[in-house]
SEDREN-480961 format. One record per residue (C-alpha): residue number from 1; residue in three letters; chain; x, y, z. Coordinates in steps of 0.25 Angstrom, whole numbers, plus 5000, padded with zeros to 4 digits. Example, Ala and Ser with C-alpha at 12.3 -4.5 7.8 and 13.67 -1.06 7.14 Angstrom:
% residues 2
i->1; aa->ALA; ch->A; east->5049; north->4982; up->5031
i->2; aa->SER; ch->A; east->5055; north->4996; up->5029
This chain:
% residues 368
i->1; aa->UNK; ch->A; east->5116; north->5025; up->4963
i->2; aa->UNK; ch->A; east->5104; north->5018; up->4954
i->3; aa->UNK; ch->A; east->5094; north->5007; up->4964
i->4; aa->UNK; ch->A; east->5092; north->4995; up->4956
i->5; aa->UNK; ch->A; east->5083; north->4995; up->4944
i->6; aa->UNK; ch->A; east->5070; north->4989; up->4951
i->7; aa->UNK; ch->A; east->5071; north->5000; up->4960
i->8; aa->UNK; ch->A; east->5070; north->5013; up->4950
i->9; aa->UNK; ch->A; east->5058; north->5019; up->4949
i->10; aa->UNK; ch->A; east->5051; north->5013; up->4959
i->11; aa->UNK; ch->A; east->5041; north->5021; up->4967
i->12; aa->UNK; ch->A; east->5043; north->5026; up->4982
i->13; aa->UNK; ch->A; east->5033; north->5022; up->4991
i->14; aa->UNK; ch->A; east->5025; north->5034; up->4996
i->15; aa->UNK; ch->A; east->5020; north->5032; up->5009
i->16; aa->UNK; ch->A; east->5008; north->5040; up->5014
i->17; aa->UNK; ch->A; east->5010; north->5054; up->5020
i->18; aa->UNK; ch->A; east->5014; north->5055; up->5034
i->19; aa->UNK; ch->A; east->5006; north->5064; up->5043
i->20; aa->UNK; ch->A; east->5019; north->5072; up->5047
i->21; aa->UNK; ch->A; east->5021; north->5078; up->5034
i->22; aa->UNK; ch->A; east->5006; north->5081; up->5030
i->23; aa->UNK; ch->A; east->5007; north->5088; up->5043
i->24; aa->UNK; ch->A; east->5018; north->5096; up->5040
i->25; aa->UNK; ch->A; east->5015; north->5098; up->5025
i->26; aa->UNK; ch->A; east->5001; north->5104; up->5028
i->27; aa->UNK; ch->A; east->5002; north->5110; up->5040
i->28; aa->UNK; ch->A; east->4993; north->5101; up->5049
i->29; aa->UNK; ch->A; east->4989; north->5094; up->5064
i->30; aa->UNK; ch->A; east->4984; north->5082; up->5059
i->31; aa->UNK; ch->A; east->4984; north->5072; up->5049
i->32; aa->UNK; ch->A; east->4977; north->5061; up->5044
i->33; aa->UNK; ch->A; east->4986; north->5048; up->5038
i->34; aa->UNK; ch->A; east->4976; north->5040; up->5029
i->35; aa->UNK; ch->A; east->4987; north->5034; up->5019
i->36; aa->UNK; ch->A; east->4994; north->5023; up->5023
i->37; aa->UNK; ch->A; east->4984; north->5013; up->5030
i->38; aa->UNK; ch->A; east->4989; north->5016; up->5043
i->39; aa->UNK; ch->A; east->4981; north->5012; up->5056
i->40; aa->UNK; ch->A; east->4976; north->5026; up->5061
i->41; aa->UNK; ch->A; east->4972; north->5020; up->5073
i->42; aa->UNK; ch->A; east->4987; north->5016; up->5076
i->43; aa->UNK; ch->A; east->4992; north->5002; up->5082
i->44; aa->UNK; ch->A; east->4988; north->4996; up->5095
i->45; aa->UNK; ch->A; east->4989; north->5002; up->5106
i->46; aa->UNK; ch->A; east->4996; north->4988; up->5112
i->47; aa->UNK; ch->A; east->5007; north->4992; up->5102
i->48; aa->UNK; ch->A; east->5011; north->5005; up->5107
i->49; aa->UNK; ch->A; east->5010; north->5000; up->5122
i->50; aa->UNK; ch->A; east->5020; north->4988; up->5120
i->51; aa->UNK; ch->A; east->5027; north->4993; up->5110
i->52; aa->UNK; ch->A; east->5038; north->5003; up->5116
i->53; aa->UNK; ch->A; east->5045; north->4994; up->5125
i->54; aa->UNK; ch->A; east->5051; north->4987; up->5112
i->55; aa->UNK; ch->A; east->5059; north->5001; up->5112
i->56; aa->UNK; ch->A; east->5070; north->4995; up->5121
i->57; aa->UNK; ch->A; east->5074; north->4983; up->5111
i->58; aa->UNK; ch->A; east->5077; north->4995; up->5099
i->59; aa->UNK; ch->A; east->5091; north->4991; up->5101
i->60; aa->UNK; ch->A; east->5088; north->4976; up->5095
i->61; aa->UNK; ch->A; east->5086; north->4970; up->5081
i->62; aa->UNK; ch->A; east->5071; north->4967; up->5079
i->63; aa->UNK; ch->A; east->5069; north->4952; up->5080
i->64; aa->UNK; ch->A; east->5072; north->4949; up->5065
i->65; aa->UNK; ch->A; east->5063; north->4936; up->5067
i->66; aa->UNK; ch->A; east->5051; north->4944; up->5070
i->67; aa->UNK; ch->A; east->5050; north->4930; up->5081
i->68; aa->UNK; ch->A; east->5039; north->4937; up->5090
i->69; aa->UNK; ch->A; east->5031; north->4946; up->5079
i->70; aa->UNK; ch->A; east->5032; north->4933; up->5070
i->71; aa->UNK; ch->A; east->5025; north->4924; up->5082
i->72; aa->UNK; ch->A; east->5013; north->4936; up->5085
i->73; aa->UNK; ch->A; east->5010; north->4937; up->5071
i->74; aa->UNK; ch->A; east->5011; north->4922; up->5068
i->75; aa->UNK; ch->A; east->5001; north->4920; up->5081
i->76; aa->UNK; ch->A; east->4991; north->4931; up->5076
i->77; aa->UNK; ch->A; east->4990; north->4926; up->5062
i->78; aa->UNK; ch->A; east->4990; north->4913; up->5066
i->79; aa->UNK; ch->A; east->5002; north->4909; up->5057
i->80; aa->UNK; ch->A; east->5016; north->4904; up->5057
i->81; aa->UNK; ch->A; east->5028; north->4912; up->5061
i->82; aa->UNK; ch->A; east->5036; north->4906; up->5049
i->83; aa->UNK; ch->A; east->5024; north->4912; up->5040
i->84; aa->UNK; ch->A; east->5027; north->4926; up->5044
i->85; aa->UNK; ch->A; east->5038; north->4937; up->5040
i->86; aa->UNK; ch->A; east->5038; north->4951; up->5045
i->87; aa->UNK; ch->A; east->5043; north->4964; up->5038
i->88; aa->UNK; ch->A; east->5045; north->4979; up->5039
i->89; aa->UNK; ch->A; east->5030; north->4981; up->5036
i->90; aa->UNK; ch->A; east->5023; north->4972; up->5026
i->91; aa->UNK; ch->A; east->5030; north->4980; up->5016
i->92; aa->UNK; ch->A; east->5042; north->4973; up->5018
i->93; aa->UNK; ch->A; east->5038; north->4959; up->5016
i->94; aa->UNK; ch->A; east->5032; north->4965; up->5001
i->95; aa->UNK; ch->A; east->5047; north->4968; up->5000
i->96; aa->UNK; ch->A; east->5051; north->4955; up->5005
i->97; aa->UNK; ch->A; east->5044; north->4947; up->4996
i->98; aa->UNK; ch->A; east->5049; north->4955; up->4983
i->99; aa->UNK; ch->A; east->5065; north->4954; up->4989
i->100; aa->UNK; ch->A; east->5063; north->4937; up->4990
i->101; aa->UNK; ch->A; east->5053; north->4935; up->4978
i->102; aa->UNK; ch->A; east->5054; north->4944; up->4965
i->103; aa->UNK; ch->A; east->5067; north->4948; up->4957
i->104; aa->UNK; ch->A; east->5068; north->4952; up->4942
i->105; aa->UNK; ch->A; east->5057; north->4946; up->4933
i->106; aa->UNK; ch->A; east->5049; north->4942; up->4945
i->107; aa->UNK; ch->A; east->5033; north->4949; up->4944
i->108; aa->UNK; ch->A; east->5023; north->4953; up->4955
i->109; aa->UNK; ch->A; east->5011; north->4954; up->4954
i->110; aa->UNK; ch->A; east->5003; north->4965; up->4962
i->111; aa->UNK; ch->A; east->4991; north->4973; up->4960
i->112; aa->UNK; ch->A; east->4992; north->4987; up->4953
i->113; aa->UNK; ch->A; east->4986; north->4995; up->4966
i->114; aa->UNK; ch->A; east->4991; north->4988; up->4978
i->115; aa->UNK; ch->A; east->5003; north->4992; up->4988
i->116; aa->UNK; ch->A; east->5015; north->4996; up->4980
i->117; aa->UNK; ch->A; east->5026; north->4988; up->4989
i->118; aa->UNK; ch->A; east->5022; north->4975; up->4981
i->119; aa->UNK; ch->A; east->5026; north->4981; up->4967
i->120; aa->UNK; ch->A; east->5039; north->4991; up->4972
i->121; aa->UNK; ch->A; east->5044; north->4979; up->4979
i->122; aa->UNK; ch->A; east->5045; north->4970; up->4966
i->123; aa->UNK; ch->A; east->5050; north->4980; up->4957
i->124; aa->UNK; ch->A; east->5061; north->4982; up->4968
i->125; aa->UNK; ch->A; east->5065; north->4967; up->4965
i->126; aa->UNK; ch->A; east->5064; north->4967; up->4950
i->127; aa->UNK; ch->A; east->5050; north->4962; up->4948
i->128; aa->UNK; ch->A; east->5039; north->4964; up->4939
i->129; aa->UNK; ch->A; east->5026; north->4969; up->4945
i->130; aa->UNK; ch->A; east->5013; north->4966; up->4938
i->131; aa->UNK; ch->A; east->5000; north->4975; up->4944
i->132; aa->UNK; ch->A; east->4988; north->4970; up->4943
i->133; aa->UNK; ch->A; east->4976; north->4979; up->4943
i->134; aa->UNK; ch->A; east->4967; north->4981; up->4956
i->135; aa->UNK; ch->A; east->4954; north->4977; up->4952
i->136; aa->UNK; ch->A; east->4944; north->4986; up->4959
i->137; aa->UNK; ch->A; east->4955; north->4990; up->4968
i->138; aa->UNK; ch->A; east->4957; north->4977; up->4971
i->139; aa->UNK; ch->A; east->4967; north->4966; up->4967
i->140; aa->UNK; ch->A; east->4963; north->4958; up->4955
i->141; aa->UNK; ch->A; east->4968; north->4944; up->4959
i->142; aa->UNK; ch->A; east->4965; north->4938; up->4946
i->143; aa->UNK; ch->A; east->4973; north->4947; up->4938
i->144; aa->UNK; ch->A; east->4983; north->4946; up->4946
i->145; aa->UNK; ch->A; east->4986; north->4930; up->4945
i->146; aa->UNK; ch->A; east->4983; north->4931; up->4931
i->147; aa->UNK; ch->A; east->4997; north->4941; up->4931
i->148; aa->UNK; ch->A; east->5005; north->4930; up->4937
i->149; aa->UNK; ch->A; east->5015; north->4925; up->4929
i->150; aa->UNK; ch->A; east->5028; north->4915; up->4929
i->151; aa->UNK; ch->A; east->5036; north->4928; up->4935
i->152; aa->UNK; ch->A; east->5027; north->4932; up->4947
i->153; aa->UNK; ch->A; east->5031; north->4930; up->4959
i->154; aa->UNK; ch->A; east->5023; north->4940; up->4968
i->155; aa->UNK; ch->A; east->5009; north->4945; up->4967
i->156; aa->UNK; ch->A; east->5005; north->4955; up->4980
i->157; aa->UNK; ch->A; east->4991; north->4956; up->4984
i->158; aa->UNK; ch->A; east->4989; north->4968; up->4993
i->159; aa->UNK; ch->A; east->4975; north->4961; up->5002
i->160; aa->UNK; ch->A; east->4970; north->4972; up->5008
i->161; aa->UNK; ch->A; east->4976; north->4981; up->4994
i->162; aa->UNK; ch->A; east->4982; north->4993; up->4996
i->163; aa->UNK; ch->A; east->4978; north->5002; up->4992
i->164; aa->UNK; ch->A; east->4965; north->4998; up->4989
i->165; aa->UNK; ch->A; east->4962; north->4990; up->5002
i->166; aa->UNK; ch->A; east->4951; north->4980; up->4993
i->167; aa->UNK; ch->A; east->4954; north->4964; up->4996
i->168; aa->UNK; ch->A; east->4954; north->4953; up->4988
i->169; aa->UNK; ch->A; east->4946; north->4941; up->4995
i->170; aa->UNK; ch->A; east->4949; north->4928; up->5000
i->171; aa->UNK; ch->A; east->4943; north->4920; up->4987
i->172; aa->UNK; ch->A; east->4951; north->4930; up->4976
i->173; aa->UNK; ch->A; east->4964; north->4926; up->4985
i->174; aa->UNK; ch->A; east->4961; north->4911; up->4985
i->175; aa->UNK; ch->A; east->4959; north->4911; up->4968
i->176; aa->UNK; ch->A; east->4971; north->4921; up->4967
i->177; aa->UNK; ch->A; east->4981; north->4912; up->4975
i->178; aa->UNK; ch->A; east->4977; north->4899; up->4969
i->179; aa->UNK; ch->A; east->4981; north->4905; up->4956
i->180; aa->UNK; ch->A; east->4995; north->4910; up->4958
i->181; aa->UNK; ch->A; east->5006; north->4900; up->4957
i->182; aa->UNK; ch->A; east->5013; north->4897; up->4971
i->183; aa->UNK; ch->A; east->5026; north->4902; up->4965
i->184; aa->UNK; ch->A; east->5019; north->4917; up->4967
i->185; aa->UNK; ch->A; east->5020; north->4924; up->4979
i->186; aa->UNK; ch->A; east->5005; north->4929; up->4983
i->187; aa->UNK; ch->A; east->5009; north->4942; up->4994
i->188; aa->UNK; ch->A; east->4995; north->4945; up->5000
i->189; aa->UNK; ch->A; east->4998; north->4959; up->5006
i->190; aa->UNK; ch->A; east->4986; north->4959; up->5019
i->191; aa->UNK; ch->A; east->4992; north->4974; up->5025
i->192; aa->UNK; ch->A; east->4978; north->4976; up->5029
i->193; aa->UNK; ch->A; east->4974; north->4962; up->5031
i->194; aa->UNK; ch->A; east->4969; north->4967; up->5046
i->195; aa->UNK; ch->A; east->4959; north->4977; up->5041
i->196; aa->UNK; ch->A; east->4952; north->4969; up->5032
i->197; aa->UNK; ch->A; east->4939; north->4965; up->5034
i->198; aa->UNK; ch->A; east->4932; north->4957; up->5022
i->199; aa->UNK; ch->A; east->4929; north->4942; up->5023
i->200; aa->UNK; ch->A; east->4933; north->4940; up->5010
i->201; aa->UNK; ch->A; east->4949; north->4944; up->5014
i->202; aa->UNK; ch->A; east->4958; north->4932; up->5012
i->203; aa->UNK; ch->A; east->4965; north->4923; up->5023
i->204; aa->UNK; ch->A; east->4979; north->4924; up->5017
i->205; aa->UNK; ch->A; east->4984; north->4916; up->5029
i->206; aa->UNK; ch->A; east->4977; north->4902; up->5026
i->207; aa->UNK; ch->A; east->4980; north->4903; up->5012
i->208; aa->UNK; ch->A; east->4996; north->4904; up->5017
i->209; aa->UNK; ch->A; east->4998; north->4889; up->5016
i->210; aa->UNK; ch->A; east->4990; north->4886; up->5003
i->211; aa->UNK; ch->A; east->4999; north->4897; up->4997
i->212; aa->UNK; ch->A; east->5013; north->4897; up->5004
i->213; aa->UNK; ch->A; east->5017; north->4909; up->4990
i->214; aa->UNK; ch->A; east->5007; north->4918; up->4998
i->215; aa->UNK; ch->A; east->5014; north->4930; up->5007
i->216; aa->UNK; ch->A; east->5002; north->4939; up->5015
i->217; aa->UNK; ch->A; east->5007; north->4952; up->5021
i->218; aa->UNK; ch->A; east->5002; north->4961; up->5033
i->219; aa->UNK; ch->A; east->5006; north->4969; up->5043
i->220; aa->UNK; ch->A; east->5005; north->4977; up->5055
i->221; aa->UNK; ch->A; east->5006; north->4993; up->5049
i->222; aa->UNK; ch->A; east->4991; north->4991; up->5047
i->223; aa->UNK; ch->A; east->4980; north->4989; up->5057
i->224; aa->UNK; ch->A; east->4991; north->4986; up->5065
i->225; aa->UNK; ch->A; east->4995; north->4999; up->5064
i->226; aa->UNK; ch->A; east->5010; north->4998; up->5065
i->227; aa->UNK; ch->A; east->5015; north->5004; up->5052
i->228; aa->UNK; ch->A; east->5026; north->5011; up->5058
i->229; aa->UNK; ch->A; east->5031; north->4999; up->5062
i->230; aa->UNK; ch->A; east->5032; north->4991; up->5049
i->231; aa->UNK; ch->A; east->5029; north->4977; up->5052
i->232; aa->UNK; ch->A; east->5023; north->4968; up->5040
i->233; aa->UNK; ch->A; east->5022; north->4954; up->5041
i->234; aa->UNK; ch->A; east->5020; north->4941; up->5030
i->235; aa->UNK; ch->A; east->5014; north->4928; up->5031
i->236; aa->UNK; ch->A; east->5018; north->4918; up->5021
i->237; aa->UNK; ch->A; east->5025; north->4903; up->5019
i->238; aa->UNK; ch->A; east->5037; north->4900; up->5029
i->239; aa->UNK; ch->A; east->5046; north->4899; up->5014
i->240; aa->UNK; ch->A; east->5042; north->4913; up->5010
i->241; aa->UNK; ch->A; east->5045; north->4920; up->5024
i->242; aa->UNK; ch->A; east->5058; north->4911; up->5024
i->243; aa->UNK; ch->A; east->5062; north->4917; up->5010
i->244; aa->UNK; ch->A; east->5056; north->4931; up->5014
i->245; aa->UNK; ch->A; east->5065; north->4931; up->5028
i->246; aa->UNK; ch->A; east->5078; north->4932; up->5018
i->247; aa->UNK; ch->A; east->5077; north->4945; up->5012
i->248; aa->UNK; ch->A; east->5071; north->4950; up->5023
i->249; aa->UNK; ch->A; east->5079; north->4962; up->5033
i->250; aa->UNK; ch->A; east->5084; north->4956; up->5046
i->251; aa->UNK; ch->A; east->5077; north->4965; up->5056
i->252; aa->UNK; ch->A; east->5066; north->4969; up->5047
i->253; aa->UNK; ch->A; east->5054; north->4971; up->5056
i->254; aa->UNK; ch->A; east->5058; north->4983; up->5068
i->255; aa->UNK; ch->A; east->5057; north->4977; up->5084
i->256; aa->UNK; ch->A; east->5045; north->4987; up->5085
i->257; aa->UNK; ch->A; east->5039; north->4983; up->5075
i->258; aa->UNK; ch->A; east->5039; north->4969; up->5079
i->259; aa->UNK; ch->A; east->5035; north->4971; up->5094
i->260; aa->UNK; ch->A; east->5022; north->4981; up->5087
i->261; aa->UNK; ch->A; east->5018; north->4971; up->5077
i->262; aa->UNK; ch->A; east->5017; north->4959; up->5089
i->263; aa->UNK; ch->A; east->5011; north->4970; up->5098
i->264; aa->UNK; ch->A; east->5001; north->4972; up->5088
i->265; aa->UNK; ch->A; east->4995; north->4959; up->5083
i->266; aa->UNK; ch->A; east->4993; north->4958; up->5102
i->267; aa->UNK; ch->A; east->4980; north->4969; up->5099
i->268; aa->UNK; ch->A; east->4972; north->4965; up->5089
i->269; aa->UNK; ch->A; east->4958; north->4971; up->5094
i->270; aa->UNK; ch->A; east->4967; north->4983; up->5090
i->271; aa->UNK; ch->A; east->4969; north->4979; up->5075
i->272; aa->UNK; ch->A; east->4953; north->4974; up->5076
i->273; aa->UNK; ch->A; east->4950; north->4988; up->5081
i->274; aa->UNK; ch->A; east->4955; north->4996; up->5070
i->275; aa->UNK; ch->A; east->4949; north->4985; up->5059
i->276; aa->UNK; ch->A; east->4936; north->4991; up->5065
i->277; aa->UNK; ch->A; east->4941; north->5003; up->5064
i->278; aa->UNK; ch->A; east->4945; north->5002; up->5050
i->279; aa->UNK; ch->A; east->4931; north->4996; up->5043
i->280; aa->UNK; ch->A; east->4925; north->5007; up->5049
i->281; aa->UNK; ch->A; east->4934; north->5018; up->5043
i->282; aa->UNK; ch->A; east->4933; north->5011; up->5031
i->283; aa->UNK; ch->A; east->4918; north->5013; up->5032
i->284; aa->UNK; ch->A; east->4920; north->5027; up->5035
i->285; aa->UNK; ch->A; east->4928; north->5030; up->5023
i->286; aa->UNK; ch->A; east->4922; north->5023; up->5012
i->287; aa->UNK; ch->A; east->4907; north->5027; up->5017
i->288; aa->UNK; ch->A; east->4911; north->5041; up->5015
i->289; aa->UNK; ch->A; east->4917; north->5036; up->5001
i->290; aa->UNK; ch->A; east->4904; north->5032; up->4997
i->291; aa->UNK; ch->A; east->4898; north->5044; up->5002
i->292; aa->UNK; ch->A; east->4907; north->5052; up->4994
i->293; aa->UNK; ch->A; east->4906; north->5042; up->4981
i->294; aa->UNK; ch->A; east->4920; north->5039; up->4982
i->295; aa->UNK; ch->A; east->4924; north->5024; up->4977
i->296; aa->UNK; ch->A; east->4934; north->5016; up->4985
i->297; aa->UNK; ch->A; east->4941; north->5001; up->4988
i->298; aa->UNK; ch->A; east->4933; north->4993; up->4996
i->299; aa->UNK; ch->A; east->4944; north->4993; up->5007
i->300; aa->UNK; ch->A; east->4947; north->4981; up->5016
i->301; aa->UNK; ch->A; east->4958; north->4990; up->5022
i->302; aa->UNK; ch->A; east->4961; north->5002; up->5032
i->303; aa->UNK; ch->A; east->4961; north->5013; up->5019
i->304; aa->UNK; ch->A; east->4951; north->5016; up->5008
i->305; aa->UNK; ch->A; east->4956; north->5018; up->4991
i->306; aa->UNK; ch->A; east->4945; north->5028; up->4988
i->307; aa->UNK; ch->A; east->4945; north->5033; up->4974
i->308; aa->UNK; ch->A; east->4940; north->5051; up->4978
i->309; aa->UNK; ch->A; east->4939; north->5055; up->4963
i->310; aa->UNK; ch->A; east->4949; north->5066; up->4965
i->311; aa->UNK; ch->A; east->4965; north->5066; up->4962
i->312; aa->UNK; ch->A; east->4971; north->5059; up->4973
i->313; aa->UNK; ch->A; east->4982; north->5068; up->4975
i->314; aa->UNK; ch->A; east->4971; north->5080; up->4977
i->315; aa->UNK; ch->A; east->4964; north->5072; up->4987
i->316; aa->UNK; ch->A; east->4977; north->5071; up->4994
i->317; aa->UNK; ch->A; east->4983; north->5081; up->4996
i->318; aa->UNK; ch->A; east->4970; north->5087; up->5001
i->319; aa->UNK; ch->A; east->4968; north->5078; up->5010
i->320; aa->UNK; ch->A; east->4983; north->5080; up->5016
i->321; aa->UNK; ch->A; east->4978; north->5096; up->5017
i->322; aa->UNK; ch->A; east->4970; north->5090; up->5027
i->323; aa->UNK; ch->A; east->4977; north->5083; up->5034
i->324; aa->UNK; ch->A; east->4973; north->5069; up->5030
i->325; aa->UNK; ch->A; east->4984; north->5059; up->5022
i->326; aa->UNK; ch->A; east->4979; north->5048; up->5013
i->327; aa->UNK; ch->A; east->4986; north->5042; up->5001
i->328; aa->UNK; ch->A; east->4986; north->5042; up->4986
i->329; aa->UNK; ch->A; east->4995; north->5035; up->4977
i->330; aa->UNK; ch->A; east->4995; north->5038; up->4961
i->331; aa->UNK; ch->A; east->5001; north->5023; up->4959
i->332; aa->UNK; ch->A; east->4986; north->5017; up->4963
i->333; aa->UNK; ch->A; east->4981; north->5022; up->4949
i->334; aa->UNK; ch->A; east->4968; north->5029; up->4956
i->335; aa->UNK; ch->A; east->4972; north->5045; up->4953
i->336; aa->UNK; ch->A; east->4960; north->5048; up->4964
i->337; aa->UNK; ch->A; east->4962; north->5037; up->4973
i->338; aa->UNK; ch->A; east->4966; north->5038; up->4990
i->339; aa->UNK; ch->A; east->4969; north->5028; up->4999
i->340; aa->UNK; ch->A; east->4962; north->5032; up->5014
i->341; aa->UNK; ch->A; east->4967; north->5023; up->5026
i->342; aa->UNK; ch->A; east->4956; north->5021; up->5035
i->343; aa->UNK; ch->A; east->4959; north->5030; up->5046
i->344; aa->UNK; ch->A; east->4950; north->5033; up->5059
i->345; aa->UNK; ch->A; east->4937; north->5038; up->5059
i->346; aa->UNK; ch->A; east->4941; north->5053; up->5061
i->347; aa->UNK; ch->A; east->4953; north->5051; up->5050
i->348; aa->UNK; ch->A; east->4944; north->5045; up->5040
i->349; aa->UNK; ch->A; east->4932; north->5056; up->5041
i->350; aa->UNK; ch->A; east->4941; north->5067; up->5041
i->351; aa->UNK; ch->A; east->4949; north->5062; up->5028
i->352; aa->UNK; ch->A; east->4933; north->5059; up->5022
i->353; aa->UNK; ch->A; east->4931; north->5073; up->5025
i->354; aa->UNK; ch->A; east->4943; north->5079; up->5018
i->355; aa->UNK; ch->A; east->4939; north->5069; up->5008
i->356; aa->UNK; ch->A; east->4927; north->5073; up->5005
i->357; aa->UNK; ch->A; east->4931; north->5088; up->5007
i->358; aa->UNK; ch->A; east->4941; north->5087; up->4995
i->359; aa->UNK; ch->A; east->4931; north->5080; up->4984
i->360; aa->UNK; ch->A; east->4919; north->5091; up->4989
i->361; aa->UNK; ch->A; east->4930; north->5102; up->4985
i->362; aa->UNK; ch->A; east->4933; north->5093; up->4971
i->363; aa->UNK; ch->A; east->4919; north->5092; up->4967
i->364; aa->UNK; ch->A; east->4918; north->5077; up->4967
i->365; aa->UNK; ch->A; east->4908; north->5078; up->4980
i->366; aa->UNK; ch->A; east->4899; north->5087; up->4984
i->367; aa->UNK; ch->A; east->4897; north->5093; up->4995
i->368; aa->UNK; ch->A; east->4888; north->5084; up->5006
């Protein structure tokens, strides 16, 4: 039995490491998880406390309204319920918006280093995608409304990017949406919206009733810290929810995960904690980059793309040896490039020292 054309040759998504099988394959206690943008300082402790009773409604169907996840998050943004839809992660909603909108001869555009999902998703449905190059890591928003053409009807922004973590500003967004005709859908993909710190970051939000073809995603797998949960969430006109709402599943987001995600937004000096936490591992990581004479991303995110000057996969596997997991990923084009999440302060200096261990042993530093 042959899947459908669209869907031959398409790559697998290839998830991070887990910590179990590094365990088992090298024989090691410990391990360090620094490849998939995790929270290492978990969720909210608020969470765990209030969580468990929800165990006794496992018999049930979720809520397939999300009617109480939809009202927290509406009051938190500050937002209309009829402006939200939630999914099985933000992933889903990636998914979502490619099942409503593309078909055959349809195009999307996205940039040529960014999260995969965007460009799996359309090739699924039929679609052309067109991959703009970063510029300096970062998208190229000119180059990308100059791609538009009569056949586009997507183009997906990754705002923090990954996996390169640069921003593009509030005055780039404002020229770049004023450009692209309103029959475009404009998905600004803000992941790792709740880490960012640069005033130049745009307010996606105000410009959702100038632009009613603009979707922004988030979600809650982040800072947060409820990956394992998978809950994602869009905010965008009533018309596209109402559209979205008819390919997506019945009972898409879990009864856990809708009780977590409400439970979350309630500790917010949680989430403001670990944004400290994050800007100074960031400064911890790339001061000792600069040390080391290692080029990096500036990052507005909770990981680092650091170019070592070694093979990747060299870099890597020593660093599983040791116990440490980040990731690699030959389709990013840069053969000597890791992607770090920050992790805490005594994760992050004992993958710098492994680090630096490894190009020492290489010859591309000296011994300090």
């Amino acid at each position: 039995m042959q899947p459908k054309p669209t869907v031959r040759g398409l790559p697998v998504y290839n998830p991070g490491k887990p910590i179990e099988e590094v365990k088992q394959q090298y024989g090691l206690e410990h391990v360090i998880k620094l490849a998939s943008n995790e929270n290492p300082f978990g969720c909210s402790s608020y969470v765990l406390e209030n969580l468990l009773p929800n165990a006794k409604r496992m018999a049930l169907y979720p809520d397939g309204a999300m009617r109480e996840l939809r009202k927290s998050v509406a009051r938190h943004l500050q937002v209309a319920e009829e402006k939200l839809i939630f999914g099985n992660g933000s992933d889903e909603i990636v998914q979502l918006i490619s099942r409503c909108y593309l078909q055959a001869g349809d195009n999307v555009i996205t940039a040529d280093v960014t999260f995969p999902r965007y460009k799996t998703n359309a090739k699924i449905e039929g679609a052309e995608v067109i991959e703009v190059p970063l510029n300096n890591g970062t998208h190229d928003l000119l180059a990308m409304a100059e791609a538009v053409n009569e056949s586009t009807k997507i183009i997906w922004i990754c705002n923090p990017n990954n996996p390169t973590g640069t921003i593009v500003s509030a005055e780039e967004v404002t020229a770049f949406m004023q450009r692209i005709p309103s029959s475009v859908l404009i998905v600004m993909d803000e992941a790792y919206y709740e880490y960012v710190t640069a005033s130049s970051y745009p307010d996606t939000q105000s410009m959702l009733d100038d632009y009613p073809n603009l979707i922004i995603l988030r979600t809650f797998s982040k800072i947060y810290g409820l990956a394992a949960l998978r809950v994602g969430y869009g905010i965008c006109s009533p018309a596209i929810i109402s559209e979205l709402n008819r390919v997506r599943e019945p009972f898409n987001v879990n009864d856990f995960a809708q009780r977590g995600a409400q439970l979350a937004l309630q500790d917010q000096s949680f989430v403001q904690a670990c944004q400290r936490k994050n800007s100074d591992g960031l400064e911890q990581l790339t001061t000792a980059f600069d040390r080391l004479g290692l080029n990096y991303f500036p990052s507005q995110s909770n990981f680092v793309f650091v170019e070592t000057g070694v093979p990747a996969p060299d870099l890597f596997e020593h660093l599983l040896k040791q116990g440490i997991i980040v990731r690699m990923d030959e389709s990013w084009g840069f053969p000597t490039a890791i992607r770090i999440t920050v992790g805490s302060e005594e994760e992050n200096q004992a993958f710098l020292n492994a680090l630096e261990q490894f190009l020492q042993k290489r010859g591309t530093i000296s011994a300090s």
